[in-house]
C-alpha positions in Angstrom: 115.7 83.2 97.2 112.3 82.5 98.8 111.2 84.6 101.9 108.6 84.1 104.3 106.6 87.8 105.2 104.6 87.9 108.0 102.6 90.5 109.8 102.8 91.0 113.2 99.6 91.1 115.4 98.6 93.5 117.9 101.5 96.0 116.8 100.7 99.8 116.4 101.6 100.6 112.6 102.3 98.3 110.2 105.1 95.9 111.5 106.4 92.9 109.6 109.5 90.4 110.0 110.5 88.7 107.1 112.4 85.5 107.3 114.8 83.5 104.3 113.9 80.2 103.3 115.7 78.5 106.2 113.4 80.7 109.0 116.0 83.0 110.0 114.9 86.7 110.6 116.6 88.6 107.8 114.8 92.4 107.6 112.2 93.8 109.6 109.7 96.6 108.4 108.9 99.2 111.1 105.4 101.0 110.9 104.8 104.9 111.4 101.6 104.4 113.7 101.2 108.1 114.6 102.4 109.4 110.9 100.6 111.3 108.2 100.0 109.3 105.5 102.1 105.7 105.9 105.4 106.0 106.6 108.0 102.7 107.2 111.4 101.7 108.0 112.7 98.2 105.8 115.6 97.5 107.8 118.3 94.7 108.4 118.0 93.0 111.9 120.8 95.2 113.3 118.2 98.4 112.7 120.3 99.7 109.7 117.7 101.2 107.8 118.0 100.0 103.8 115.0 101.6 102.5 112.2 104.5 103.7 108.9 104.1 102.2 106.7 107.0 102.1 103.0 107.8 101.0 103.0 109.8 98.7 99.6 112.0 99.8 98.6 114.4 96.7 98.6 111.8 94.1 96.3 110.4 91.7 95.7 106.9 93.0 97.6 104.9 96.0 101.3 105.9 95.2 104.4 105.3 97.4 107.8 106.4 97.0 110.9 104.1 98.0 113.9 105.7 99.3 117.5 104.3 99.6 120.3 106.3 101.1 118.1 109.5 100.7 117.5 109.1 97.3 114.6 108.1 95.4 115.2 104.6 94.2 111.3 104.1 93.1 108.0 104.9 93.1 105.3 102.3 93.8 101.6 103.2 92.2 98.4 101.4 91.4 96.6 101.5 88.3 93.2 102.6 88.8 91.7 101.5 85.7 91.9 97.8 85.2 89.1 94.9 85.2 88.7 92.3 87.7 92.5 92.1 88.2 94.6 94.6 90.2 98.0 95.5 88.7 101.1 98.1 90.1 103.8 99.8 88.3 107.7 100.1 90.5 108.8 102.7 88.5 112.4 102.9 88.6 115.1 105.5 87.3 115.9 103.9 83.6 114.0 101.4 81.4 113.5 98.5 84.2 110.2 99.3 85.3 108.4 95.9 86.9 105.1 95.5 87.0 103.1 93.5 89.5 100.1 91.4 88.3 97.6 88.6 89.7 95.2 88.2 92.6 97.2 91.3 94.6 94.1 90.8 96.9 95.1 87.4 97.6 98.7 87.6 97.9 99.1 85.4 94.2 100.8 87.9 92.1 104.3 88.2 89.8 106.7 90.7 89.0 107.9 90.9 85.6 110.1 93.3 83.8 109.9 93.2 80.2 107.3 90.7 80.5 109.9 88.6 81.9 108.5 87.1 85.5 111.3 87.9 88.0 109.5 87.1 91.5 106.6 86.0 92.7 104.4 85.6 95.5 101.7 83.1 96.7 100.2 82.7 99.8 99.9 79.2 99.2 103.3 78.4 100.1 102.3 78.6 103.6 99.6 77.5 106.6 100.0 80.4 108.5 97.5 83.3 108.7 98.4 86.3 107.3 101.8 84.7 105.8 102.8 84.6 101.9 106.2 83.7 100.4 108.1 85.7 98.3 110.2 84.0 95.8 113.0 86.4 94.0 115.2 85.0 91.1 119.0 85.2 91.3 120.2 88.5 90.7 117.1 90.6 91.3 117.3 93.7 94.0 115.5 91.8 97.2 115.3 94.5 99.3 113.1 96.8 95.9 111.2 94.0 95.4 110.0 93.0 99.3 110.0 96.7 99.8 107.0 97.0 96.8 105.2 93.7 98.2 105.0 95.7 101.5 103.1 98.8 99.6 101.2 96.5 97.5 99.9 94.6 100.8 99.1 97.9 102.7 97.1 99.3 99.3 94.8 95.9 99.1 94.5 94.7 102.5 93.9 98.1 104.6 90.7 96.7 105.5 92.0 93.6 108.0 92.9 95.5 110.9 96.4 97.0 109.3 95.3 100.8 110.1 
């Protein structure tokens, strides 16, 4: 499935809608302007919350937890020590671990799990400012893997206007 994310302009916090493939609103991430440390709502369009991400603030490195249905479903971090590329780890409970590698900073990255590519994202899919697809393979948890392309786009692009 191949979404569309967007970010919305002139919004307090970080606000986002993301749409399917066909251009219909499917979830929309609400931003914590007036939080400690970034906080956001991933919710379905009927406001049904499906995931809570939090910052995590004494950390070593940018490093967000994911929460589903109160419980910790993963935790999002950058690695700090890599060379002209920009690389995260969604650490998940077991052995499926993704990691996300590319041009992070310009929205042309994978996931892969087992060195196995199961999503990726490109900005070149689409025209519009400050819009980049999302394309997820069959079978893959949408709502983890939008969820980490949120905290991955907060970590390399806080300096355009998004806080």
């Amino acid at each position: 499935m191949r979404y569309l994310m967007k970010q919305k302009l002139f919004c307090f916090g970080d606000d986002f809608v993301i749409q399917d493939q066909d251009g219909r609103d499917v979830f929309y991430v609400d931003g914590r302007a007036l939080s400690f440390g970034d906080k956001l709502s991933f919710e379905d369009m009927d406001g049904n919350e499906l995931a809570f991400i939090r910052q995590k603030l004494l950390s070593w490195g940018p490093t967000y937890e994911i929460y589903r249905g109160g419980e910790l479903s993963a935790v999002v971090k950058k690695h700090l020590f890599t060379l002209l590329r920009c690389a995260f780890t969604v650490d998940v409970p077991g052995p499926d671990d993704l990691e996300a590698t590319g041009s992070l900073f310009d929205r042309e990255y994978t996931f892969a799990r087992g060195g196995h590519v199961v999503a990726a994202v490109s900005k070149a899919w689409f025209t519009l400012t400050d819009s980049y697809g999302v394309e997820i393979g069959q079978g893959e948890d949408d709502v983890l893997i939008l969820a980490s392309t949120v905290v991955i786009d907060m970590c390399c692009h806080k300096d355009k206007g998004h806080h």
